[in-house]
N, C-alpha and C positions, 0 to 999 in steps of 0.2 A: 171120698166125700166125707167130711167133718158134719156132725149134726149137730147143730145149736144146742147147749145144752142147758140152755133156757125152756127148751121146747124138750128135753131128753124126754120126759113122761109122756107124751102128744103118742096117739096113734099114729102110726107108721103114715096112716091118709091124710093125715094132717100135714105130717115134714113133707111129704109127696106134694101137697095142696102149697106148701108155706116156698117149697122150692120153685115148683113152676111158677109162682104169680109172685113171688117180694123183687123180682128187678121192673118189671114190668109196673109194678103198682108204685114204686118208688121213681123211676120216671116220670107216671103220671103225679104224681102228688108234687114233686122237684117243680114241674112245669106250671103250676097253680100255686107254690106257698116256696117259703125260704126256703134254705136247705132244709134248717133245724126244725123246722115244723113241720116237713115234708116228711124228714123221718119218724118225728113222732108221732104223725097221722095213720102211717103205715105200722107201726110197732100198735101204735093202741089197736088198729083194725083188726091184725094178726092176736092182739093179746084176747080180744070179744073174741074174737072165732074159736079160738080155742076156752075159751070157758064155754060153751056152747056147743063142742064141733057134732057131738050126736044130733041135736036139733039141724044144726046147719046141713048136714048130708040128709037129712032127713024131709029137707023142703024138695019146692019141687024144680028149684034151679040154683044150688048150691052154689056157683060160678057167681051167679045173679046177686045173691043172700051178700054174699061177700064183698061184691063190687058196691052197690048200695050202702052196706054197711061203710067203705072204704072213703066214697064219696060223701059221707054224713060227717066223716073226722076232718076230709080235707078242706069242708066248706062249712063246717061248723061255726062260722066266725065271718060269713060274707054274704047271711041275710036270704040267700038265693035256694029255694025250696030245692032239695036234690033229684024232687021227682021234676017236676016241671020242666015243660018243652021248650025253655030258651035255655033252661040247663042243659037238659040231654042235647042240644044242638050244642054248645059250648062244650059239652065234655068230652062227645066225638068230636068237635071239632081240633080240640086239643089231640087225642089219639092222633086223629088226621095227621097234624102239624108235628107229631112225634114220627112218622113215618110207619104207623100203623095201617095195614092192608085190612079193606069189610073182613075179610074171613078171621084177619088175627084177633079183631075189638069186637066180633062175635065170641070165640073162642075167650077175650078176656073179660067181657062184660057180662056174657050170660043173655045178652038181646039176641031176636033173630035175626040171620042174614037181613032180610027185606025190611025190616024196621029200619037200621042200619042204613041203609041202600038209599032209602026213600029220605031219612033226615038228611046223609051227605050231598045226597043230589038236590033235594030242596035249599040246601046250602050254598053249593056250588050255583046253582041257577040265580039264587038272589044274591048273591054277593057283587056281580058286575054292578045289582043296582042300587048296592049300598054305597057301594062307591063311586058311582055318579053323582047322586045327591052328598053325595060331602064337602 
C-alpha cells in the first residue's frame, strides 16, 4: 500500500481514517456534483480534517465531524442547509441509490442505526405518494 504523500506527515489515524472513507465519500460527492467538483469537495474535506485531525478525534463522533464537514463542501453552492431534514432525507437517500446498506451509511455517516431506519422508511412510505400526485 502506497501512502499519499501529500498526507506523508498525517498521523498514521488519519491515512487509516483518509483510506477507509476517500472511495466512499467520492461516490458520494460524484453522485451530487461533476466529477471535478466532486473531487475537489473531497480533497478540501480531507485537507480541513487533517489541519484539525487532533480536534476531529477528539469530538464525540469523529465519523459524524467529517461527514458534516464533507457535506458542507459538496453543497456549498446549492443553498440547501446541510443540517436540515429534507437534506438528511436527500443525502441518505442518495446513499440509498448508491446501493448503500442502514448499517454501512451508519458506519459512514456517524448517524445512529434508528435515525437512519426511521428517515429511509419515512421515505420509502411517502414516495408512492409523491408519485401519485405528479
Amino acid at each position: 500500500m502506497t501512502i499519499n504523500r501529500r498526507h506523508a506527515a498525517m498521523p498514521l489515524s488519519f491515512e487509516a481514517f483518509r483510506t477507509l472513507h476517500h472511495a466512499d465519500y467520492l461516490a458520494y460527492a460524484r453522485a451530487c456534483l461533476p466529477s471535478h467538483g466532486a473531487d475537489e469537495a473531497v480533497e478540501q474535506t480531507f485537507l480541513a480534517l487533517s489541519g484539525d485531525w487532533r480536534a476531529v478525534l477528539g469530538s464525540s463522533s469523529p465519523t459524524r465531524t467529517a461527514w458534516t464537514l464533507l457535506n458542507g463542501h459538496v453543497h456549498a453552492n446549492d443553498g440547501e442547509p446541510c443540517c436540515s431534514t429534507g437534506a438528511l432525507r436527500a443525502e441518505l437517500g442518495t446513499l440509498t441509490a448508491l446501493g448503500y446498506s442502514p448499517d454501512r451509511i451508519a458506519a459512514l455517516t456517524g448517524l445512529p442505526l434508528g435515525r437512519i431506519r426511521s428517515v429511509t422508511r419515512t421515505r420509502a412510505t411517502s414516495s408512492p405518494r409523491e408519485s401519485v400526485n405528479k
